[in-house]
N, C-alpha and C positions, 0 to 999 in steps of 0.2 A: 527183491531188489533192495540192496541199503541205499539207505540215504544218510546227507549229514545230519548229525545229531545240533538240537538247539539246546546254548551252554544253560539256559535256564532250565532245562529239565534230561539234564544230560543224561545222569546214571535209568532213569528212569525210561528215556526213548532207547539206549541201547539195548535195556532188560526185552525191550516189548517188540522193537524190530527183531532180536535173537529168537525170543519166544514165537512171533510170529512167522518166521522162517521158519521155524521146524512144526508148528500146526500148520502151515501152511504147503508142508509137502517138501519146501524148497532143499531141508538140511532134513534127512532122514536118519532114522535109530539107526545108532552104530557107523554113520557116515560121517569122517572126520571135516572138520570145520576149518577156514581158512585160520592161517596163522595171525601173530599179534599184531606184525606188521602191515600185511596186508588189512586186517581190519580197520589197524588206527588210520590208514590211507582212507579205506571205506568210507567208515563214521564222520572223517575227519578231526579226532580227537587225538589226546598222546597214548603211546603203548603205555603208559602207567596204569592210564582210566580204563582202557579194554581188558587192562591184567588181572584188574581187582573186580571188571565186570562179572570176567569168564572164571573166577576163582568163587563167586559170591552163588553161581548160577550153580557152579559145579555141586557147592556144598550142602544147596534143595534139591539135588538130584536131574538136572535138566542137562548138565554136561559130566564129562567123564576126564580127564585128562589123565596119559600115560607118560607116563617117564619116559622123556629120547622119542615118544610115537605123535604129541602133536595131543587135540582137541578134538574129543569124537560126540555126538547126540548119545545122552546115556539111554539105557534098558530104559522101560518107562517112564520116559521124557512127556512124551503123547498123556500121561493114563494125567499125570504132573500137572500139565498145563489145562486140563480140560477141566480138571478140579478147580483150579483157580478160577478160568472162566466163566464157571457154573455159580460161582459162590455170590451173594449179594456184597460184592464189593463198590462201598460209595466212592465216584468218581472225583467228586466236590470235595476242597480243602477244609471247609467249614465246615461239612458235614463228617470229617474225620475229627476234626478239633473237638468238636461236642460228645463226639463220642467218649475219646480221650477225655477230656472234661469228666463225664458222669464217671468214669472209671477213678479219677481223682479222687471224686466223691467219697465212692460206695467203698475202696478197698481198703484204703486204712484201716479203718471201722470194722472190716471184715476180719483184718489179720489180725486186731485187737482180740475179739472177739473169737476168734479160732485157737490164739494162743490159749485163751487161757481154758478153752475146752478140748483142746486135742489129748490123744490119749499116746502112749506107744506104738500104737500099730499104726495113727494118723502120720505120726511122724515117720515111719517106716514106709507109706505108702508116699508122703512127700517125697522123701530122698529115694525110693525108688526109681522117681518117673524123673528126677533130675541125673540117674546115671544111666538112661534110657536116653537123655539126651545128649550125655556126652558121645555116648555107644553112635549114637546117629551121626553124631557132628563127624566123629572118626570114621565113620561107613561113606558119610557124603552122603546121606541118608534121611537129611531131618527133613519136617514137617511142621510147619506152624503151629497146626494146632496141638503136639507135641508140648511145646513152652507154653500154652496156652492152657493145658490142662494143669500145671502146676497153680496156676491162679484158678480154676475150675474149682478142684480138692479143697481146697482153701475156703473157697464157698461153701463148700458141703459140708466142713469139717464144724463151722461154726452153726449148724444147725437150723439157723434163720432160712424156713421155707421160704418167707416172702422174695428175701435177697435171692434165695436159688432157682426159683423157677425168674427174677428177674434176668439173672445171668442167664438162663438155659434158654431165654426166649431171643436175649443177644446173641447169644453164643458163635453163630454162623457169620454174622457182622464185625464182632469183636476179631472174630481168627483173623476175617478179610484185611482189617485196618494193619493187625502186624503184618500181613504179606504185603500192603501197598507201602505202609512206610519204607517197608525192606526194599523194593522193586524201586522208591523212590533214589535212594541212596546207596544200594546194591554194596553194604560195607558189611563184610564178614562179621567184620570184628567187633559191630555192634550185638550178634548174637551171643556172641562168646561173653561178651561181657554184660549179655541180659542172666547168659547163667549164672555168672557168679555171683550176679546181686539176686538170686535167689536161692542161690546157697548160703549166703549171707545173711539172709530173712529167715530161710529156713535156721541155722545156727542156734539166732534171737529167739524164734519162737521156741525151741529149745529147752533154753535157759530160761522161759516165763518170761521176759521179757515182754511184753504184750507192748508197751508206750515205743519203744527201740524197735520192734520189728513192724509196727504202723507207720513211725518214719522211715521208718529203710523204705517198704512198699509205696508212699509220697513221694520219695524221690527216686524211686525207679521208674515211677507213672510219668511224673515229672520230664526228664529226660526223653523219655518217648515221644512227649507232648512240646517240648522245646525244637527238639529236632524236627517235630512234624511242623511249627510253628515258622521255623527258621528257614524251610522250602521255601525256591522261589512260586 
């Protein structure tokens, strides 16, 4: 059953009543979904915010949308949501903040540090996995921890075990924080433009640049961390 949404955590209760509709049996795979209209009646919100809901859902894989057919629960929707579920995603805002915080910390430093030790084939394995996620964005396909292994690489590139087994002990928590901020906000188009500031990092580190691709990586952290900050 929906219910209205409250405007203080708008995009985030509609992600989680849709999500739980369809873990919940109520919207099954391949079973198309009420329209805009009828939704924003549901939610109580405008068809603007339901449009850019079911566009933000479609593009993790959880919805399908066909041209002229409407909104249907995509191919493993189920396998989708049950992964999130399972993951140690912290609930508490403060407890994302700090997260985001130590990631301030430790990455500049990292991408310093990686610049000026990466090799060709580091760089080659960078831009690999960033046209792995365009291929996904285009599929309607991605996966968090997907953008998430580009700051991984990065880690490992610079060699420093300590930092890497620190990350690989987060690892599981850090993916969680990108899917809650997303779920928070449910905007596409904050994806789209995490890639290209790591296209743009990648570039810097490139060209040696090690001081220019530590501040790009500050202020991509930055932005994450504003946005998380800036939630009601």
């Amino acid at each position: 059953m929906i219910k209205p949404v409250q405007r203080k955590n708008l995009y985030e209760d509609i992600s989680n009543q849709i999500i739980n509709l369809i873990s919940g049996g109520d919207w099954k795979v391949g079973e198309k979904i009420p329209g805009e209209l009828e939704l924003s009646r549901l939610f109580e919100v405008s068809r603007n915010s339901i449009r850019e809901s079911l566009k933000a859902l479609e593009l993790i894989g959880i919805l399908h949308a066909k041209s002229g057919k409407g909104t249907t629960v995509a191919e493993g929707a189920i396998e989708r949501i049950n992964k999130m579920k399972l993951s140690s995603m912290p609930d508490n805002k403060s407890s994302l903040v700090e997260i985001m915080e130590a990631r301030l910390v430790m990455e500049p430093g990292i991408v310093r540090i990686a610049t000026q030790r990466a090799s060709e084939e580091d760089f080659a394995r960078l831009n690999d996995i960033l046209e792995k996620c365009e291929v996904a964005f285009r599929a309607k396909d991605y996966d968090f921890e997907m953008g998430f292994t580009f700051h991984e690489t990065i880690f490992e590139i610079s060699g420093n075990s300590i930092l890497m087994n620190i990350v690989d002990s987060l690892k599981e928590k850090l993916v969680s924080v990108r899917r809650k901020i997303f779920l928070k906000t449910l905007d596409a188009k904050v994806l789209m433009e995490e890639l290209a500031e790591h296209k743009y990092i990648l570039k810097l580190m490139k060209e040696g640049n090690a001081d220019a691709a530590a501040f790009a990586m500050e202020r991509h952290i930055e932005d994450s961390l504003n946005r998380l900050r800036n939630q009601a």
